[in-house]
C-alpha positions, 0 to 999 in steps of 0.5 A: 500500500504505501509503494501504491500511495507513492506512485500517487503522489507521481506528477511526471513520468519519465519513459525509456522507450525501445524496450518499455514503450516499443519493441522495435517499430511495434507497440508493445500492447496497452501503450496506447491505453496506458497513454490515455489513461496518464493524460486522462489524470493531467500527468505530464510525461517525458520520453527519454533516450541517451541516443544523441544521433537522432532529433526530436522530430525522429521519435515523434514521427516514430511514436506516431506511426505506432499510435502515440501522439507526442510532441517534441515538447515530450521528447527529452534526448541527452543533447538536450541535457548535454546543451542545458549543462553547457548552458550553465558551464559556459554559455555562447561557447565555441565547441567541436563536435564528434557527432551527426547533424541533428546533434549539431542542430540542437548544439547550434539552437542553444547558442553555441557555437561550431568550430571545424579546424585545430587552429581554431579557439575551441572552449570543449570538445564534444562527444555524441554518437557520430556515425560518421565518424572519421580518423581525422575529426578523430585525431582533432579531437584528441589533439585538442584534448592532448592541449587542455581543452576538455571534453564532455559526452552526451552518453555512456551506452558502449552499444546501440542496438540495431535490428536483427538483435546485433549492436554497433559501437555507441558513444561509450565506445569512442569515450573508450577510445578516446581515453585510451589515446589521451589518458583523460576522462570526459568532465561530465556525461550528461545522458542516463545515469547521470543527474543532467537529464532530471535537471532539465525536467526540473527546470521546465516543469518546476517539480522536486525529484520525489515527483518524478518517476523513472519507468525503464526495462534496463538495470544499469541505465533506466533503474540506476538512474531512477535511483541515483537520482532520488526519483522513483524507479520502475522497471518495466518488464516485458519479458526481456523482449520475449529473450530468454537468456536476457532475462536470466542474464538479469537474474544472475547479475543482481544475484552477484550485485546483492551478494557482494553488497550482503558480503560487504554488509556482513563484514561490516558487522562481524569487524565493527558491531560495537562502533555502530553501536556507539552511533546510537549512543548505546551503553556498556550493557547494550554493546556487550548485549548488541555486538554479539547479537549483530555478529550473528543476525549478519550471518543471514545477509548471505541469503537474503540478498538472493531472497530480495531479488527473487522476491522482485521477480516473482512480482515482476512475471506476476506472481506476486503473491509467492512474495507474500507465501515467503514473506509470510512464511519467514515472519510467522512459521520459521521466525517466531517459533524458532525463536521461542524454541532456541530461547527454551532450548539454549536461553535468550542469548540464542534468539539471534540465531532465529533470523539466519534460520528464518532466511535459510528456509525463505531462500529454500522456499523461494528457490523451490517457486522461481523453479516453478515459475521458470518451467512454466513462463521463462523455459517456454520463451 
């Protein structure tokens, strides 16, 4: 109820789209309902992209044929962030750009302006998805940036995705490459992750960032954004595209994320209890009483990593209701009556040992329902 009542309090929705909105140039179904429904509730709504290649007039017409009307005031593209940061940086700057015309549009409209050749005084390079990138823009720009001009770039994606299922190389691959051969890092990348896009919405609609939410279908861009930056994040799962190996490929990797940061957790707590005591100001009594309890409780930090992103997978195929069996058994059928016997058994000295009990049974348990969910909606795809 209360992630319910939060989503209320949402005046603007920020969209990723090729994954979330579309597949490809397909609608993904209810779009268009779901659309009408959010204009339905006067809520304002952004369509977000990192692909700086590409102007606004692209996506609405794109958005259009797919049965969406948009407008280019609904289209927020990291050029667009990337002309705000510089709006504030240095305003009316001479820049050189690795990028396509349209980036060179947009730069051109915010005021800047274009310089082609070395000799020429040039304030920032800039990085964008050029597709037509050649040795000799390339050899400028890093010359310019060997000299001390620096560099920022509209995006970090190292791949773009084309159809067919392959990729080609995207802006975070000439970061890379432009890294590599000067030895220096951009001053700031202003797509997605990073703060620079929130900043724009910001500026234009006037609302704070708990009014704000990010829906996207990709972890290390659209959710880590949402988080990031203090927006609420949602990731929309549609499947992985009808791909089962990018959906378990998911599943694996925030498995890894979770564990490390349980380890890390866990260590913590083992190495420092008493100090973290002290930050609440405890007594003599309840350090010797806490540490030792903290030692112990940590001890289900190992499982209940995997429970948390199991738990997530469940409500996003559907199936939220085997969050609540698990959530329900540990509390009430292992918790509390472990910890009653354990107190009988061995004195209360041994409650803690509960909550590892507890954890062991909830990852066993939730082990035992992703493999039915597997079998029956991911094994199929």
């Amino acid at each position: 109820m209360a992630e319910l009542e939060r989503l209320k309090q949402i005046k603007c929705f920020l969209f990723d789209m090729d994954g979330t909105i579309n597949l490809g140039n397909t609608l993904i179904p209810g779009m268009d309902a779901f659309f009408k429904k959010l204009r339905s509730y006067g809520r304002d709504f952004y369509l977000v992209t990192n692909n700086s290649s590409k102007g606004h007039s692209h996506y609405v017409e794109k958005m259009r044929r797919m049965g969406i009307e948009v407008t280019r005031k609904n289209v927020l593209i990291s050029s667009d962030a990337f002309v705000y940061y510089m709006q504030q940086v240095k305003p009316g700057a001479s820049l050189y750009v690795l990028g396509t015309d349209l980036l060179k549009e947009t730069i051109i409209k915010g005021g800047f302006k274009l310089t082609t050749l070395l000799e020429e005084k040039t304030d920032f390079v800039v990085v964008g998805f050029d597709m037509s990138l050649d040795y000799e823009k390339l050899a400028i720009a890093c010359r310019l940036i060997d000299r001390g001009v620096p560099y920022v770039a509209t995006h970090p994606d190292v791949r773009c995705p084309i159809e067919g299922g392959e990729f080609i190389p995207d802006c975070g691959a000439m970061i890379k490459l432009i890294e590599t051969a000067t030895g220096k890092k951009p001053v700031a990348i202003t797509g997605k992750p990073y703060h620079y896009m929130v900043d724009v919405v910001m500026e234009r609609t006037g609302y704070k960032k708990d009014e704000i939410a990010m829906v996207g279908d990709r972890l290390s861009t659209d959710i880590a954004f949402g988080l990031n930056n203090g927006m609420v994040p949602i990731i929309a799962f549609n499947y992985g595209a009808r791909k089962k190996d990018r959906i378990t490929h998911t599943i694996r990797l925030s498995c890894i994320f979770a564990f490390i940061m349980m380890m890390l957790g866990l260590i913590v707590f083992q190495i420092i209890p008493d100090k973290l005591l002290l930050l609440f100001n405890a007594s003599e009594d309840m350090i010797s009483i806490g540490s030792n309890a903290l030692r112990i409780i940590s001890w289900s930090y190992l499982f209940a990593g995997f429970c948390i992103v199991l738990s997530s997978v469940f409500q996003a195929l559907g199936n939220g209701v085997y969050s609540l069996i698990v959530s329900v058994a540990r509390q009430l059928f292992v918790l509390l009556p472990s910890a009653w016997i354990l107190a009988e058994a061995f004195g209360l000295h041994a409650v803690w040992w509960s909550f590892p009990i507890a954890e062991i049974v909830s990852i066993l348990l939730s082990i035992l329902l992703f493999g039915r969910i597997y079998r029956k909606k991911i094994q199929t795809l």
